[in-house]
PDB file of N, CA, C and O in Angstrom:
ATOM      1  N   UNK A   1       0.849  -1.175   0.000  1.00  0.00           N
ATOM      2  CA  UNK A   1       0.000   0.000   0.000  1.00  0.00           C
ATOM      3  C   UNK A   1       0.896   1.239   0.000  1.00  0.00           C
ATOM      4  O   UNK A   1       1.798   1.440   0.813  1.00  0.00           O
ATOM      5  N   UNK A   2       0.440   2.286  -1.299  1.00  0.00           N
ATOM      6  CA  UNK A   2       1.467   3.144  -0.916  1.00  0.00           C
ATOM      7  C   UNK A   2       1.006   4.555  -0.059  1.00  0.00           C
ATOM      8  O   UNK A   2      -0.086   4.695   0.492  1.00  0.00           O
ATOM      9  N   UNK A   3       1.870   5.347  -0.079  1.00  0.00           N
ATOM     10  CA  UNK A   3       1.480   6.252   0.750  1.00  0.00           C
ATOM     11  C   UNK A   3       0.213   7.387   0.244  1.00  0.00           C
ATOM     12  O   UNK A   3       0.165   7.880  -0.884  1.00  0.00           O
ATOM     13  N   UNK A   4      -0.444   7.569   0.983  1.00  0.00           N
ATOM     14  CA  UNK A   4      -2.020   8.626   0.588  1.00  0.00           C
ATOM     15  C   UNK A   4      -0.894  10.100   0.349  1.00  0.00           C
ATOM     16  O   UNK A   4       0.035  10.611   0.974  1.00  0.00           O
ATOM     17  N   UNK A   5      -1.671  10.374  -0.992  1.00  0.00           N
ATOM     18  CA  UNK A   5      -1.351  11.881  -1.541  1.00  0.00           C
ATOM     19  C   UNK A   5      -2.619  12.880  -1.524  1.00  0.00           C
ATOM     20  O   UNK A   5      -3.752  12.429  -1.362  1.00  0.00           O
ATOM     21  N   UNK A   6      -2.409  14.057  -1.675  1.00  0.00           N
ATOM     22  CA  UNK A   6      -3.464  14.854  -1.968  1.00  0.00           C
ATOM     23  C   UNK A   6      -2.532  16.272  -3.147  1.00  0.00           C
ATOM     24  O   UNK A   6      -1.345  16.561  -3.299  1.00  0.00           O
ATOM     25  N   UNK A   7      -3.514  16.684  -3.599  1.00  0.00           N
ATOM     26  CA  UNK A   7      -2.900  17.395  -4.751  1.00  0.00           C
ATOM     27  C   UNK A   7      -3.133  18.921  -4.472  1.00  0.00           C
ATOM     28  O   UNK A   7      -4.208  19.416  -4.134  1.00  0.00           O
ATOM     29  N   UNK A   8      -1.907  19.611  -4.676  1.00  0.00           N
ATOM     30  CA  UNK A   8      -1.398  21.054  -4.299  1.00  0.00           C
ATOM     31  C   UNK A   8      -1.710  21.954  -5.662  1.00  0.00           C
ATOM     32  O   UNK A   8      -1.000  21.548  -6.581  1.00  0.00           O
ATOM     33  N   UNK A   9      -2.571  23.067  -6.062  1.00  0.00           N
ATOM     34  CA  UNK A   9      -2.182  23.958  -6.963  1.00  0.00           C
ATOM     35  C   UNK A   9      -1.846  25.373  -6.978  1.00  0.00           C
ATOM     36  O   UNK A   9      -2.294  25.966  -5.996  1.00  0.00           O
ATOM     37  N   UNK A  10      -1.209  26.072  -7.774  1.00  0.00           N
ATOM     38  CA  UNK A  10      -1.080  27.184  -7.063  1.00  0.00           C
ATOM     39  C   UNK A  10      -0.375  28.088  -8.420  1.00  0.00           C
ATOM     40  O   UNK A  10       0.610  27.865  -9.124  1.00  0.00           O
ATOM     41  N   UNK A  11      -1.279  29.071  -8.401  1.00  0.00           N
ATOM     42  CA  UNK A  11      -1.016  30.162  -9.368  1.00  0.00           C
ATOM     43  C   UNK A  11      -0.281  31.150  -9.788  1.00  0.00           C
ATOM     44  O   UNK A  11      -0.574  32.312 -10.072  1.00  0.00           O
ATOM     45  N   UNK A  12       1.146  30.321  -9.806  1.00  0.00           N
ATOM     46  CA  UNK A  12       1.846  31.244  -9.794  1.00  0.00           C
ATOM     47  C   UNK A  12       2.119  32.765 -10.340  1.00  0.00           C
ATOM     48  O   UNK A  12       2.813  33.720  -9.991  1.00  0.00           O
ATOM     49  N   UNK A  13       1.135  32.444 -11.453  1.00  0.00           N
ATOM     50  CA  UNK A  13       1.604  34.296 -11.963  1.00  0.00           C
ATOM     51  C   UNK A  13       0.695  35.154 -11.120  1.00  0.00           C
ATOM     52  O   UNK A  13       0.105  35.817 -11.972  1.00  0.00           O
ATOM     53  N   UNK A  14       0.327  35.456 -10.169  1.00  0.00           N
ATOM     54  CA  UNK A  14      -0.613  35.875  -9.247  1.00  0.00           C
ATOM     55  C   UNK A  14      -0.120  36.110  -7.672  1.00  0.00           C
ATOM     56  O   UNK A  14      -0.699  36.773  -6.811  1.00  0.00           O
ATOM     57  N   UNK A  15       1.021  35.428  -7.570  1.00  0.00           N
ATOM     58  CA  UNK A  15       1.814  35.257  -6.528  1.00  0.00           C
ATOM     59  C   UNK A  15       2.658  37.447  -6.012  1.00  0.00           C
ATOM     60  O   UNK A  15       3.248  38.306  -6.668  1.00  0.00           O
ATOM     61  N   UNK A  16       2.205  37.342  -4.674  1.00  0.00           N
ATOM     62  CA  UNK A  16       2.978  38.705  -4.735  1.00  0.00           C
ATOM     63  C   UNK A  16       4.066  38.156  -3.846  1.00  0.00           C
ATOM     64  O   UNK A  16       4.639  39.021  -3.185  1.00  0.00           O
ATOM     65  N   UNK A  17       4.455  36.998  -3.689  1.00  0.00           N
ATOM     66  CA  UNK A  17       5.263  37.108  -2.633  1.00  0.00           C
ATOM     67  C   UNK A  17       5.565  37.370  -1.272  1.00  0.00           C
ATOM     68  O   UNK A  17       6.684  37.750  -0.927  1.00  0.00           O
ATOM     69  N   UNK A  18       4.394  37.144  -0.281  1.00  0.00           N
ATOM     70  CA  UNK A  18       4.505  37.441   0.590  1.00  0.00           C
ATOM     71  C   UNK A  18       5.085  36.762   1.418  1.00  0.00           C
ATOM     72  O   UNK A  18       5.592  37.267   2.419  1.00  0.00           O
ATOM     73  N   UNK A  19       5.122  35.404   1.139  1.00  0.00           N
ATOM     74  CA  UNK A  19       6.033  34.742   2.173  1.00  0.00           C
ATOM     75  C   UNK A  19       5.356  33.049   3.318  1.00  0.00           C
ATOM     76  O   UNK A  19       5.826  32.050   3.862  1.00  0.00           O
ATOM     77  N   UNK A  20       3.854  33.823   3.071  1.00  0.00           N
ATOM     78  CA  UNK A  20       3.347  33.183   4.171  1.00  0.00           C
ATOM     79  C   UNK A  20       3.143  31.282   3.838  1.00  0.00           C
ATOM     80  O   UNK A  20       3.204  30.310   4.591  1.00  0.00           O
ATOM     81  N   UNK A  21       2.892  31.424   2.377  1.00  0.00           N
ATOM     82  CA  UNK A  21       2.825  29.509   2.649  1.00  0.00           C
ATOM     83  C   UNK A  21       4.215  28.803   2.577  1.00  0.00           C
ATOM     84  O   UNK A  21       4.322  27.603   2.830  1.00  0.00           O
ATOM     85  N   UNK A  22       5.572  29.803   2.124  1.00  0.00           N
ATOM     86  CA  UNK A  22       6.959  29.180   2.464  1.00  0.00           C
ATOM     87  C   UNK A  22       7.257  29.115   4.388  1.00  0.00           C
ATOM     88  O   UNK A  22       8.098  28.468   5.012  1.00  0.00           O
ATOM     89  N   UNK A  23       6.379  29.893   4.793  1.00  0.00           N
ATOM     90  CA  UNK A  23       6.548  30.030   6.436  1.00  0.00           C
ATOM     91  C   UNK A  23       5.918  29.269   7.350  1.00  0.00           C
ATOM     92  O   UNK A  23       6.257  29.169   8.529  1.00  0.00           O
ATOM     93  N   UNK A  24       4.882  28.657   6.763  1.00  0.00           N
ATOM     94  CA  UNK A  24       4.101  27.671   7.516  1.00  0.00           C
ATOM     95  C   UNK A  24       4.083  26.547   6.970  1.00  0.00           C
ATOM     96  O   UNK A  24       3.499  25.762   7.717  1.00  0.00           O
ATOM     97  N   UNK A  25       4.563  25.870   5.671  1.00  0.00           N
ATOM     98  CA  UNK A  25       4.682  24.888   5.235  1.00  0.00           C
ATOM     99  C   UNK A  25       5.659  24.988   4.265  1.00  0.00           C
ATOM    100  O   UNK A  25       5.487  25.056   3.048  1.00  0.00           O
ATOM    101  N   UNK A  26       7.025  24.994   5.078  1.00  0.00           N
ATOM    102  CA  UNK A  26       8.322  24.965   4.392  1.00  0.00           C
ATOM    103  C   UNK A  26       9.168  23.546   3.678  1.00  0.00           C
ATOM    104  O   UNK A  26      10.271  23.374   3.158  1.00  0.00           O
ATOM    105  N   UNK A  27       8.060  22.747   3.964  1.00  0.00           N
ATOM    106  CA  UNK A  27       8.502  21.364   3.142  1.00  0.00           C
ATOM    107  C   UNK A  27       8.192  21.269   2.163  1.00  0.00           C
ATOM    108  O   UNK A  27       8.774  20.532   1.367  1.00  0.00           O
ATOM    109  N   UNK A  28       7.070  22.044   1.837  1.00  0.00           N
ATOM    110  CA  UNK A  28       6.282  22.167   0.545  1.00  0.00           C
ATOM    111  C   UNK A  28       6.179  23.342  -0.613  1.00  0.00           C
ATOM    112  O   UNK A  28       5.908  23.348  -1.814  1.00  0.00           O
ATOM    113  N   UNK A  29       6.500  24.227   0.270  1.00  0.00           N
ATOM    114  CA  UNK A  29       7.259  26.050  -0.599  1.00  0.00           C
ATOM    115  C   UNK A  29       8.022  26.395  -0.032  1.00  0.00           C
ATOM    116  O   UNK A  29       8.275  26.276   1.167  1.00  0.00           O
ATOM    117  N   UNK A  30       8.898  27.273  -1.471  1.00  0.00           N
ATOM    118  CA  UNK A  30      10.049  27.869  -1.339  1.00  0.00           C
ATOM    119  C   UNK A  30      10.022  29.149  -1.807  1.00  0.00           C
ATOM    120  O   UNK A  30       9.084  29.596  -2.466  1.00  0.00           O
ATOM    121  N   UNK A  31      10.997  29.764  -1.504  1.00  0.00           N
ATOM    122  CA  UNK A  31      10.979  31.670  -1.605  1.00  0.00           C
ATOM    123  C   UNK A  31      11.428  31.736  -2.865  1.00  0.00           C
ATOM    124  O   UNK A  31      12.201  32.436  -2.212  1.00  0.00           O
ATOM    125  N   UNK A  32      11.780  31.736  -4.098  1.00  0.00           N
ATOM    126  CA  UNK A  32      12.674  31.782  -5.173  1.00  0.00           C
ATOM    127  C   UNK A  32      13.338  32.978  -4.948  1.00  0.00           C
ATOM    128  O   UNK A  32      12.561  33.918  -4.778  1.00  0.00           O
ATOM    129  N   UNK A  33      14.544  33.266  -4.890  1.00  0.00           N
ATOM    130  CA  UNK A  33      15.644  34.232  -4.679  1.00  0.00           C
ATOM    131  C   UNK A  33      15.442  34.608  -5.792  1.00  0.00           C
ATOM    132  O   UNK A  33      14.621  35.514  -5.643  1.00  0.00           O
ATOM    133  N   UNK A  34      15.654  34.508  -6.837  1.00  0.00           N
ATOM    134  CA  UNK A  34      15.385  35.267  -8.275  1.00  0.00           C
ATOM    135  C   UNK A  34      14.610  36.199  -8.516  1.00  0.00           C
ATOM    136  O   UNK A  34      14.937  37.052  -9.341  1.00  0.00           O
ATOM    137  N   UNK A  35      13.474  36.255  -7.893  1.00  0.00           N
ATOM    138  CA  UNK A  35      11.715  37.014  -8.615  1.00  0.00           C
ATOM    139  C   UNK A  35      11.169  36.839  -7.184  1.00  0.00           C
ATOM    140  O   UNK A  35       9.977  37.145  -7.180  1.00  0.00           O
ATOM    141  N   UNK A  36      11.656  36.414  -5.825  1.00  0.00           N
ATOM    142  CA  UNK A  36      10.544  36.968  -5.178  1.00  0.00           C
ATOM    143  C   UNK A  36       9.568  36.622  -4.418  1.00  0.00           C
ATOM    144  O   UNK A  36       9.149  37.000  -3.324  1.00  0.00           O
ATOM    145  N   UNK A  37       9.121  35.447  -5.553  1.00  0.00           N
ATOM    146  CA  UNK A  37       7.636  34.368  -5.577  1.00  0.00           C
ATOM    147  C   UNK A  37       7.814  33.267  -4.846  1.00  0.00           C
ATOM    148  O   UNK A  37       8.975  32.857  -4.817  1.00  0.00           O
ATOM    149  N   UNK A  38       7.019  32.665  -4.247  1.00  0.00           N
ATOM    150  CA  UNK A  38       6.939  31.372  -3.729  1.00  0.00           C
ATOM    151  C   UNK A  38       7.416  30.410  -5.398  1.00  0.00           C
ATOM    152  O   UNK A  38       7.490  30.619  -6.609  1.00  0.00           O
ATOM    153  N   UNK A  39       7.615  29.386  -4.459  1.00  0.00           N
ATOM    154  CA  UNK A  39       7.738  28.154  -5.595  1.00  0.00           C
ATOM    155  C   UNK A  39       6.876  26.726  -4.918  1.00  0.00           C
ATOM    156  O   UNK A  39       7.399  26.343  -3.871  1.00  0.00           O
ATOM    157  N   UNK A  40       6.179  26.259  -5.172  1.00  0.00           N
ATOM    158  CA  UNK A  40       5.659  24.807  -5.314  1.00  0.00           C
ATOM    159  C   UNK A  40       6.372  24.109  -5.233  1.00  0.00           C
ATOM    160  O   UNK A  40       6.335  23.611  -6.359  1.00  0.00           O
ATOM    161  N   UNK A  41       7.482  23.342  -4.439  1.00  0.00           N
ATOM    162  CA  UNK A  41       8.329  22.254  -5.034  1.00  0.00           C
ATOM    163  C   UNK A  41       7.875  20.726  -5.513  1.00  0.00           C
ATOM    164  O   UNK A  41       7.041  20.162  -4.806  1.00  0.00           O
ATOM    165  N   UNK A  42       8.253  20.218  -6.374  1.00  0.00           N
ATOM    166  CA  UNK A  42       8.037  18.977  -7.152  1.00  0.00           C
ATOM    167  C   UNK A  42       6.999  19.335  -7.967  1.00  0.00           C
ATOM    168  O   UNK A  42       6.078  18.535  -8.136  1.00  0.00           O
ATOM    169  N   UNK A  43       6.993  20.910  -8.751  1.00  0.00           N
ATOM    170  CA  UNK A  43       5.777  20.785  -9.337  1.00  0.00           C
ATOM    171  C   UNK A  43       5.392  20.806 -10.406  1.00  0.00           C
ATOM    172  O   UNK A  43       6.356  21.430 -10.849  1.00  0.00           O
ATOM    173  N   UNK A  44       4.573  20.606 -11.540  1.00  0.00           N
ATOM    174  CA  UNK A  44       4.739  20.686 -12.748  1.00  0.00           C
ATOM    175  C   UNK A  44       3.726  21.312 -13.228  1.00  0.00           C
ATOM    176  O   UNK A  44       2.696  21.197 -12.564  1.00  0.00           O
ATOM    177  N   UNK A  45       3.651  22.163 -14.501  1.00  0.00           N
ATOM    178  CA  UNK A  45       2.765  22.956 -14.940  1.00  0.00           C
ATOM    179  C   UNK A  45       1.675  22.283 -15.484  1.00  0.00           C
ATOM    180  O   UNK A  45       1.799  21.353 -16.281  1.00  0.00           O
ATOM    181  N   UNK A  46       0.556  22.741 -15.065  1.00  0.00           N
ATOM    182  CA  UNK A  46      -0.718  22.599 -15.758  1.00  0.00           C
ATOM    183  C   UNK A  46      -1.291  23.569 -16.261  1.00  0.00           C
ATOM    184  O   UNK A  46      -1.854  24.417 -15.568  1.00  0.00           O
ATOM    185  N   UNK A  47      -1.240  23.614 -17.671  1.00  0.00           N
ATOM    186  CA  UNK A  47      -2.149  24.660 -18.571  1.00  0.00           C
ATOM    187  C   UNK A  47      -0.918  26.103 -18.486  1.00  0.00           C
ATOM    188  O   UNK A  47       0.305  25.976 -18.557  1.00  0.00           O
ATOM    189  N   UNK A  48      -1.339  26.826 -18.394  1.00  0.00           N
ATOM    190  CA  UNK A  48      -0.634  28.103 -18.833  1.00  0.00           C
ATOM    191  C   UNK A  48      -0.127  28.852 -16.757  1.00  0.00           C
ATOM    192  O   UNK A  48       0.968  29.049 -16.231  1.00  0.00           O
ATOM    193  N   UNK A  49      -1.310  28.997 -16.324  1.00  0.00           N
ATOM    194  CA  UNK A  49      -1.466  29.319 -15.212  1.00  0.00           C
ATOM    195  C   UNK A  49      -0.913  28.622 -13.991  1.00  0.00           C
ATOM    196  O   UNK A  49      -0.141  29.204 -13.229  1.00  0.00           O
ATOM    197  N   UNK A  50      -1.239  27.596 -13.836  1.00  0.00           N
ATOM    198  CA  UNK A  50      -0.777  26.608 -12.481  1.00  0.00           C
ATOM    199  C   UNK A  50       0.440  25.890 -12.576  1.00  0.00           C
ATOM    200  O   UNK A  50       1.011  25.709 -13.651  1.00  0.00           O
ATOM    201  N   UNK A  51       0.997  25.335 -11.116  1.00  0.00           N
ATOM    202  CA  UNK A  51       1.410  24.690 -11.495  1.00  0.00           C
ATOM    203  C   UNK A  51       0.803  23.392 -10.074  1.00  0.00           C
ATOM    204  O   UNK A  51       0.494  23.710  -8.925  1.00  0.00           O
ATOM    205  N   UNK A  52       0.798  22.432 -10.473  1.00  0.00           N
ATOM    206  CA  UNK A  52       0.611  21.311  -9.430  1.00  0.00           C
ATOM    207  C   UNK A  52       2.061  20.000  -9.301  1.00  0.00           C
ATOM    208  O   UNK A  52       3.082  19.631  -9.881  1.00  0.00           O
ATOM    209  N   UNK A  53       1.113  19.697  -7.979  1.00  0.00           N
ATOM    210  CA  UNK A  53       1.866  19.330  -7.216  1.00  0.00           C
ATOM    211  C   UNK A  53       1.379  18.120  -6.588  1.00  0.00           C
ATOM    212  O   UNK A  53       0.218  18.407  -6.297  1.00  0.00           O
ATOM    213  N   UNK A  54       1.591  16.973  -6.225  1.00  0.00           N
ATOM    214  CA  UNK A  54       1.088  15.571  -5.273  1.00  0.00           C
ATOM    215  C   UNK A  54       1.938  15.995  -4.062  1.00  0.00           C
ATOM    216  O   UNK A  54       3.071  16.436  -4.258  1.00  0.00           O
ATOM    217  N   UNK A  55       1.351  15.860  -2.599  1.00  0.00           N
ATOM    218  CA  UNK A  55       2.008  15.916  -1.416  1.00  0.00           C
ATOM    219  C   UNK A  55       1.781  14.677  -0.609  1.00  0.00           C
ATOM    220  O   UNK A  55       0.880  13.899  -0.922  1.00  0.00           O
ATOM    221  N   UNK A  56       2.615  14.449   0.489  1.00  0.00           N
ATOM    222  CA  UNK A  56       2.215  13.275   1.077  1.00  0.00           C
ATOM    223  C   UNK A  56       0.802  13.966   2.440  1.00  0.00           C
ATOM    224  O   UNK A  56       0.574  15.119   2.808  1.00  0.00           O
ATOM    225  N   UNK A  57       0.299  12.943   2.743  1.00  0.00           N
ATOM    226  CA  UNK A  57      -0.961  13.661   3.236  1.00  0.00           C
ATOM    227  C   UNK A  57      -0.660  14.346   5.011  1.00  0.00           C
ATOM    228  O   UNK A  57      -1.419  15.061   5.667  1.00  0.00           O
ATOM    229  N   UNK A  58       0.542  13.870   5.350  1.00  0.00           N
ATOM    230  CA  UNK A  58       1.191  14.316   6.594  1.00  0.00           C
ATOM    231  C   UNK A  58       1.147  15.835   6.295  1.00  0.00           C
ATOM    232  O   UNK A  58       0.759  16.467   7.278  1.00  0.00           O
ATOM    233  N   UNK A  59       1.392  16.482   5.379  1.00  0.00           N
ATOM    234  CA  UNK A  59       1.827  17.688   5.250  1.00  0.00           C
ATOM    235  C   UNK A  59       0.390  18.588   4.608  1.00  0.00           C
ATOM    236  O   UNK A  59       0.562  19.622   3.963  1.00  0.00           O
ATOM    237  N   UNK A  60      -0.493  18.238   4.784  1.00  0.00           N
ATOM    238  CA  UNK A  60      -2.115  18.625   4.091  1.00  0.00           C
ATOM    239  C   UNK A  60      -2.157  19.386   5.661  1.00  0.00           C
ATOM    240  O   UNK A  60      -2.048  20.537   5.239  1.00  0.00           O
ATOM    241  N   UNK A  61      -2.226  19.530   6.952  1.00  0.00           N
ATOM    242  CA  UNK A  61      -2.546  20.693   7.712  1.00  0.00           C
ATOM    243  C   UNK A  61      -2.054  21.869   7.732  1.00  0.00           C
ATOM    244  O   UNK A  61      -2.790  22.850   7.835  1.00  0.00           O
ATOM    245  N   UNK A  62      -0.458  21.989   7.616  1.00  0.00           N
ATOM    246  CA  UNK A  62       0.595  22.790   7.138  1.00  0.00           C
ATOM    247  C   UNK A  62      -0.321  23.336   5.865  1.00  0.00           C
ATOM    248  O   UNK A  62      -0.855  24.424   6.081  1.00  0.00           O
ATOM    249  N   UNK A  63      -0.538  22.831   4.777  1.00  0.00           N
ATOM    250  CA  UNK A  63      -0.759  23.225   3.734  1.00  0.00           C
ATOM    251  C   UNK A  63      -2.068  24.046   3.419  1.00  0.00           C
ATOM    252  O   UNK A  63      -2.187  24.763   2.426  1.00  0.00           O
ATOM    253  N   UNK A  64      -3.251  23.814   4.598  1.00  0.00           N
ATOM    254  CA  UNK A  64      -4.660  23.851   4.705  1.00  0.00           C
ATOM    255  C   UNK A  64      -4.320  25.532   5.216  1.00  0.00           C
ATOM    256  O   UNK A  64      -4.947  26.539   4.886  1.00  0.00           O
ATOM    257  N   UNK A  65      -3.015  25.423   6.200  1.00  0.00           N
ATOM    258  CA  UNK A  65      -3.356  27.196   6.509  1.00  0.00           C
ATOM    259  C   UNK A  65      -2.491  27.908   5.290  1.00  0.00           C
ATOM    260  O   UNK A  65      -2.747  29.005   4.796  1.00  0.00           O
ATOM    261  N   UNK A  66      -1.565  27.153   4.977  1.00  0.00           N
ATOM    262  CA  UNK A  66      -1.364  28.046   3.887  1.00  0.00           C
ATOM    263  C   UNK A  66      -1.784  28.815   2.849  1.00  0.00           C
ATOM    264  O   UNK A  66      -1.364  29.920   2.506  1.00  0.00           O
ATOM    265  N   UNK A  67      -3.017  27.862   2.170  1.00  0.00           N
ATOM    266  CA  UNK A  67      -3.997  27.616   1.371  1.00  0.00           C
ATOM    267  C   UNK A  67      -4.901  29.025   2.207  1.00  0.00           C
ATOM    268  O   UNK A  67      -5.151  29.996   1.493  1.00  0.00           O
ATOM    269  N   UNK A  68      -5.193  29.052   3.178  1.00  0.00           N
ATOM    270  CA  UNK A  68      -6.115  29.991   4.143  1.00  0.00           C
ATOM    271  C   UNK A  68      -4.983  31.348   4.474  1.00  0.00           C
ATOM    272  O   UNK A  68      -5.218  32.533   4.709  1.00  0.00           O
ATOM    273  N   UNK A  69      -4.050  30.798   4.401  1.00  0.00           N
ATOM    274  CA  UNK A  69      -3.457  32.318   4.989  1.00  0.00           C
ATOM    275  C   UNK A  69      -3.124  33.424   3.883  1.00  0.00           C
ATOM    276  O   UNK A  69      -2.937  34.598   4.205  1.00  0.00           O
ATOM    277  N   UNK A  70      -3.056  32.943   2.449  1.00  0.00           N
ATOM    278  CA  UNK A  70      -3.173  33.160   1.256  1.00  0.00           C
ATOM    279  C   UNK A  70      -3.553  34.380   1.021  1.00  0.00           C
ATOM    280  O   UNK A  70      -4.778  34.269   1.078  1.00  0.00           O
ATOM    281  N   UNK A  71      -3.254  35.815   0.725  1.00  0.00           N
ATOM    282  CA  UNK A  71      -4.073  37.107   0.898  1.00  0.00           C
ATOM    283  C   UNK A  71      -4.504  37.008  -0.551  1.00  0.00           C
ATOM    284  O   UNK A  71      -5.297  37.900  -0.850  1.00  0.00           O
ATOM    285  N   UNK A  72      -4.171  36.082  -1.643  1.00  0.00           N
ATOM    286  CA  UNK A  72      -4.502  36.139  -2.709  1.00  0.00           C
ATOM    287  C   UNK A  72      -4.937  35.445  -3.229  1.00  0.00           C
ATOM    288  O   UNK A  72      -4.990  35.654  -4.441  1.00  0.00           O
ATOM    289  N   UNK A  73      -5.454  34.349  -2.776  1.00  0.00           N
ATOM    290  CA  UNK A  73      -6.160  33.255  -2.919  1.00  0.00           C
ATOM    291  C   UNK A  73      -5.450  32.465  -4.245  1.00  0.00           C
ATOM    292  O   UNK A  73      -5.914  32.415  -5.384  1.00  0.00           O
ATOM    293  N   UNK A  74      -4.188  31.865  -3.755  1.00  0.00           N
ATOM    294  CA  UNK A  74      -4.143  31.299  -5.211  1.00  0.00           C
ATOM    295  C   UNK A  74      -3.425  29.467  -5.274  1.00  0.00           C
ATOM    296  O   UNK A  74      -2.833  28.750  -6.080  1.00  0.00           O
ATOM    297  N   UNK A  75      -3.969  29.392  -3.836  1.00  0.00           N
ATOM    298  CA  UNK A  75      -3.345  28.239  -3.479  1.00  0.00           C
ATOM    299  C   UNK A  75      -4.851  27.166  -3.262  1.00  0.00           C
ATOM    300  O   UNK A  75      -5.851  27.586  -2.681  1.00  0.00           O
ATOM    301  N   UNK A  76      -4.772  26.074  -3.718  1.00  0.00           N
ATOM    302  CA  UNK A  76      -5.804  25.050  -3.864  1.00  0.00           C
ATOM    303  C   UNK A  76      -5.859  23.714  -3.238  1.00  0.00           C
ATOM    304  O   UNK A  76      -5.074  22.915  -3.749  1.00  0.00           O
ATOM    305  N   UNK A  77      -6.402  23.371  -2.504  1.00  0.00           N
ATOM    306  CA  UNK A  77      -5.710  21.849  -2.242  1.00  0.00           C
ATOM    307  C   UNK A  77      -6.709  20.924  -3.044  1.00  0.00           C
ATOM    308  O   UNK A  77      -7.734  21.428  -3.502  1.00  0.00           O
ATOM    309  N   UNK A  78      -6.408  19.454  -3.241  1.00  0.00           N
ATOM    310  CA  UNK A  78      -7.495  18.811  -4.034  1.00  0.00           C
ATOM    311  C   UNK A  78      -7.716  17.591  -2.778  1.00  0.00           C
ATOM    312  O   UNK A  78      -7.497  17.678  -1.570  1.00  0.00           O
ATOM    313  N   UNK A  79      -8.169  16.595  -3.489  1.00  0.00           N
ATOM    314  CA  UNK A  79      -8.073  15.375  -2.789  1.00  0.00           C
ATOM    315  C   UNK A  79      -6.771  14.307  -3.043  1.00  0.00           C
ATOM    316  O   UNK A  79      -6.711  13.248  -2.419  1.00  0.00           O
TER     317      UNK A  79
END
């Protein structure tokens, strides 16, 4: 049996950078030194806009306030 995932999305061109889902769920975002923006890690683009992500489900509470602490709403969780 393998391990339960749930799926991360998140919009990056919409991103101002504030910091807050690399601060509360730092296993799962990163600051990109380059531009500013959060980054998604392990993630791959969907469509023009997103990019997603599979997480292990340990890390879905971390991710739930992130998703909520969001001033820009651009973070999604799935099942």
């Amino acid at each position: 049996m393998g391990t339960i995932k749930f799926t991360i999305s998140h919009k990056r061109k919409d991103c101002i950078g504030c910091g807050h889902c690399a601060l509360v769920a730092p296993h799962t975002w990163t600051m990109n030194h380059e531009d500013g923006l959060s980054d998604l890690k392990n993630a791959c683009a969907k469509g023009d806009d997103y990019m997603v992500a599979d997480a292990d489900i340990d890390v879905r509470k971390d991710n739930e306030l992130a998703e909520s602490s969001c001033p820009v709403n651009i973070i999604r969780l799935g099942k």
